[in-house]
C-alpha positions in Angstrom: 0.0 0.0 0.0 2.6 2.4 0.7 3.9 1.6 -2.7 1.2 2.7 -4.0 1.2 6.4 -2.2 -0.8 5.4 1.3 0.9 6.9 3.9 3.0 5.3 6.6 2.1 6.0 10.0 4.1 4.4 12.7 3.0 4.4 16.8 6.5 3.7 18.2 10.4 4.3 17.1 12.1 2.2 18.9 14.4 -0.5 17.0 14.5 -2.6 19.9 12.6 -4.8 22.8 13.8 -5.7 25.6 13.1 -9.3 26.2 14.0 -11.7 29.1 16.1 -13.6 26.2 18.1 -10.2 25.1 16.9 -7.9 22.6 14.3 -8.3 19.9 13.5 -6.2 16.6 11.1 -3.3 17.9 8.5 -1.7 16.4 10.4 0.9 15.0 12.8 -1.4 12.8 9.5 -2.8 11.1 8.4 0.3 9.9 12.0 1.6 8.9 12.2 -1.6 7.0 9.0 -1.1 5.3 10.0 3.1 5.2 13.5 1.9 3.7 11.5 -0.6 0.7 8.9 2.5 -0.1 11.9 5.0 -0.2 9.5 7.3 2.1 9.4 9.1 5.9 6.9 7.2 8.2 5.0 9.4 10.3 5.5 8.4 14.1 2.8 9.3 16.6 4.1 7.9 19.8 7.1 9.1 22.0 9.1 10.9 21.8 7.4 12.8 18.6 4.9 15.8 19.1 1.5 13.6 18.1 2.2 12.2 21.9 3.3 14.9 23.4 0.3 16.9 22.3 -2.1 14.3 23.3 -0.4 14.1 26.9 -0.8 18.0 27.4 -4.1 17.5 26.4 -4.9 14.7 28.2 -2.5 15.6 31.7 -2.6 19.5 31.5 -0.1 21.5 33.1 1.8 20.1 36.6 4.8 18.0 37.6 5.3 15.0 35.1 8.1 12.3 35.4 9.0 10.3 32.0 10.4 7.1 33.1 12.2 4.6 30.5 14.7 2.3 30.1 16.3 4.2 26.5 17.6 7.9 25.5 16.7 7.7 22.2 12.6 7.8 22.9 12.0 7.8 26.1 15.1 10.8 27.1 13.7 12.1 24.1 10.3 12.5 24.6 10.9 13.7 28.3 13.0 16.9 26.7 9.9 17.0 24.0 7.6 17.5 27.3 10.2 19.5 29.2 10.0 17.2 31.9 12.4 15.0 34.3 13.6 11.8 32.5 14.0 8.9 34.7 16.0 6.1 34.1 15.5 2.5 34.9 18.2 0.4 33.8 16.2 -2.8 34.1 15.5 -3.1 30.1 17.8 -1.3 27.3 20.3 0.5 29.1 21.5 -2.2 31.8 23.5 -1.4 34.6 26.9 -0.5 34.2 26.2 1.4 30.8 27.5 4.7 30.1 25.1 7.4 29.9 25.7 8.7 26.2 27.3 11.5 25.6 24.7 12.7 22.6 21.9 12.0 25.1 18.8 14.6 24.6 18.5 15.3 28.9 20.3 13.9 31.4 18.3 11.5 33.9 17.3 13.0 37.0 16.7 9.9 38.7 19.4 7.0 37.5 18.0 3.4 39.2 18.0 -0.2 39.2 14.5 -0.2 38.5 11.1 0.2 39.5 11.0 -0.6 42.8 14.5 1.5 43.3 12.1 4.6 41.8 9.4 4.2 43.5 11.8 4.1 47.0 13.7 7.1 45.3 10.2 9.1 45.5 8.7 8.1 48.2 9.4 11.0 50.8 9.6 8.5 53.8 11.8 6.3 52.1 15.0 6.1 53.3 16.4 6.3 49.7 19.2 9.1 48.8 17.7 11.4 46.8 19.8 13.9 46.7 22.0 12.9 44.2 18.8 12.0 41.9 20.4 8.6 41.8 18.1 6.6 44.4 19.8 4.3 45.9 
């Protein structure tokens, strides 16, 4: 169809998926593949692209927000699209012990483990350091 001239509308970027077996092909490398064939520019609506962040204003309104991910190039990227804190758990893409890129788009205000690790690191009776924006 896109061949033919329909347009190509993606919902997510990202070329990979965490899995408990390692990475997988993610969304985004289908369409890119299909993008590549057609010779065209897919149009992605989700994160970190403005279709999203429009809905989430819309949807959220003004306030404190908190993206939280486990990559820099969607979810760091669509927290500096919102002009929010990016949190980073490193329990999917980036793993522990991974550099923070130098290119990144924003720098993670909270840097955990995972989860769990943010949910102590926000909690205001937790006994977490917070200080830092590391957690523990």
């Amino acid at each position: 169809a896109v061949l033919d001239g329909a347009r190509l509308i993606g919902t997510n970027g990202d070329s990979t998926y965490p899995t408990p077996r390692g990475l997988e092909p993610g969304g985004g490398s289908l369409v890119r593949a299909v993008a590549t064939v057609a010779g065209v520019e897919p149009v992605i609506g989700g994160k970190p692209h403005r279709p999203m962040a429009d809905l989430i204003d819309e949807m959220v309104g003004p306030g404190f927000r908190l993206m939280v991910g486990d990559r820099f190039d969607t979810d760091g990227a669509f927290a500096a699209t919102l002009d929010c804190p990016f949190a980073l758990v490193r329990s999917g893409v980036v793993r522990a012990g991974d550099p923070l890129p130098g290119d990144a788009p924003i720098r993670p205000r909270f840097d955990v483990a995972d989860l769990g690790a943010l949910a102590d690191a926000l909690d205001p009776h937790s006994t977490a350091l917070v200080a830092d924006g590391r957690g523990r």
